[in-house]
N, C-alpha and C positions, 0 to 999 in steps of 0.2 A: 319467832314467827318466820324469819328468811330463809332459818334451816328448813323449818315445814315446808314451805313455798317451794324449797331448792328440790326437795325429796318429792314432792308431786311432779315436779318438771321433771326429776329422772325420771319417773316412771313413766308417762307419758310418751316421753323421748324415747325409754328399750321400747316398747309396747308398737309404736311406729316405724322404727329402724330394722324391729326384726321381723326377717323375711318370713314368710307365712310357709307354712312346707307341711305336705297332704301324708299322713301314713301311711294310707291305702287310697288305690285309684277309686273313685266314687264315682258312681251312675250317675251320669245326666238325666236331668228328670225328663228330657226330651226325647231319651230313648226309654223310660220306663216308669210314667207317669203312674203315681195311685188310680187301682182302679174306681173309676165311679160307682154311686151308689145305683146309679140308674143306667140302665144304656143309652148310649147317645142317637136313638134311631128317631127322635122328635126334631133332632138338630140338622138333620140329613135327608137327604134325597135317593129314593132307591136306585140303583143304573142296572140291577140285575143279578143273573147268576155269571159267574167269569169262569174258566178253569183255570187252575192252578198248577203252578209249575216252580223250581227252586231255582238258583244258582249260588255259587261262592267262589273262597278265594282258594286257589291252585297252590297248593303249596309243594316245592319243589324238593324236599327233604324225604319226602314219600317218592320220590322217584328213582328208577338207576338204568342202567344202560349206559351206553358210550356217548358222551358229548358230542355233537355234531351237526347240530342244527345251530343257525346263528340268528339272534336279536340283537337288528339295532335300534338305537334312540333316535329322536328326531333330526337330532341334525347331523345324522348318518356314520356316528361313533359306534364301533359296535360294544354292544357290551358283554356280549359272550358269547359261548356254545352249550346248549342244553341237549337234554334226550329227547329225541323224537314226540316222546307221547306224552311229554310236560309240556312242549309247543302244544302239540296238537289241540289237549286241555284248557290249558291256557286261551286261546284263539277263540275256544267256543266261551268260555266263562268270563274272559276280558280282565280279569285281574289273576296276580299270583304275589306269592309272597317266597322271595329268595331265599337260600340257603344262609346268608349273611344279616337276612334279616329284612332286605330292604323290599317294598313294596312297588311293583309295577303292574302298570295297566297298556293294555293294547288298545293302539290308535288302528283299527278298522281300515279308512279310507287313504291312510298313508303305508299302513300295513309297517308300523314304528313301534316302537316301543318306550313310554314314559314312566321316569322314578314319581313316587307320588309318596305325602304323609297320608295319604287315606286313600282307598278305591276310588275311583271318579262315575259319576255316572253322565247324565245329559245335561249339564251348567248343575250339576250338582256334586257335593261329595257322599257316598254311601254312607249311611247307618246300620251295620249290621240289624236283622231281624226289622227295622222299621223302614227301609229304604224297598221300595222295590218299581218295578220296570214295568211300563204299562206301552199301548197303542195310543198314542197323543193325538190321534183323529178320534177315539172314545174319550180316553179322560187327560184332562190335559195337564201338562206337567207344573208339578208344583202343588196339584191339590193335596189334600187330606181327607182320607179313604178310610172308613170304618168297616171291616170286616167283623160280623156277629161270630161267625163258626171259632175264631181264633180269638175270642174273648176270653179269659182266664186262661189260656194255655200255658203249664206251667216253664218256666223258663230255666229257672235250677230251684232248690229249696226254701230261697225267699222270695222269688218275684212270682210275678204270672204279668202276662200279657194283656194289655188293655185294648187291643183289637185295633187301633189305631195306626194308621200305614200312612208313608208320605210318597205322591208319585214323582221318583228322582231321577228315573232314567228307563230308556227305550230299547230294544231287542229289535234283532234279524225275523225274528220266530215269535216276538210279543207280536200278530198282529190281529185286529178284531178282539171279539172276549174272553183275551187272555191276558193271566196277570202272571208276574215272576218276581216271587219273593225275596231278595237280597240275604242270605243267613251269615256271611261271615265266613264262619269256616262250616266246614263239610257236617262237623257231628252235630253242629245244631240241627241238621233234619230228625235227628231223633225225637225232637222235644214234639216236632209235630207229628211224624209218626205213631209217637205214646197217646196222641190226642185225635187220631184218626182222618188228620188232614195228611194226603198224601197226594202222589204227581198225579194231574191229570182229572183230578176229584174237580166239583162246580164246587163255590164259597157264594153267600151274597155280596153285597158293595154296596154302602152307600158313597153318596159323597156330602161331606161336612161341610155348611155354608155356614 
């Protein structure tokens, strides 16, 4: 009986002690929720038609030219010299991702430069494809935004898109009804291009209460 007892307590014991470790990186369901059976346009409020517009992250490996423009961080270290027209990119997009790998975002008003684990947007961090940039005098930040036109858009072979947007951050150029979709990197525009949402096109908008 004490052996049995002792062999339930091993197992228990591996079963607890050993550290849990992921195969492959898994989707948050926060970025890529089942879509619903029904659309959620009974749950929402209409705010309108918006235009549409994209941004993403800068990535500096697609660049060349001579080093000579200089970023620093905030508290006035510099951190390097880039090409001219990965600054330049960078400036208007607000994030980039380094050749090293490391992810930075441009501080605007200090005209700085910050390392980050993820994009930053307005007291938020970016979600690719579900984060995007609004006029906080229309909808105000933090809500959650249902776009119809971008309901199923397929995203690669197993997802599609549940039309569900979170408002994370604000633009120079977001203003009045205009939206700016956060994609990540660049080639996600194709998904909605395949899908006939492109720059400059009106979407509807509710907003979800």
């Amino acid at each position: 009986m004490r052996g049995y007892l002792f062999i339930i307590f091993l197992i228990i014991l591996i079963f607890f002690c050993t550290p849990l470790r992921l195969e492959k990186p898994l989707t948050p369901s926060f970025i890529m929720k089942p879509l619903p059976q029904e659309l959620p346009l009974n749950q929402g409020r209409y705010l309108g038609k918006f235009k549409v517009s994209f941004y993403w992250i800068v990535e500096e490996e697609y660049y060349t030219g001579k080093r000579k423009v200089p970023l620093y961080l905030e508290d006035g270290r510099l951190l390097g010299y880039f090409p001219v027209a990965f600054v330049k990119d960078f400036k208007i997009e607000s994030c980039a991702r380094l050749r090293d790998g490391r992810i930075i975002s441009y501080l605007k008003k200090k005209d700085r430069v910050r390392i980050v684990d993820k994009p930053l947007g307005c007291g938020f961090k970016l979600t690719p494809l579900k984060s995007i940039a609004v006029d906080p005098n229309i909808i105000k930040l933090g809500s959650i935004l249902y776009i119809p036109n971008i309901f199923g858009l397929k995203i690669n072979e197993k997802e599609s898109h549940n039309g569900i947007f979170y408002a994370h951050d604000i633009g120079s150029e977001i203003k009045g009804r205009k939206i700016d979709i956060f994609l990540g990197y660049k080639h996600n525009r194709e998904s909605f291009k395949d899908a006939g949402i492109k720059h400059g096109m009106e979407v509807d908008v509710y907003l979800l209460e």
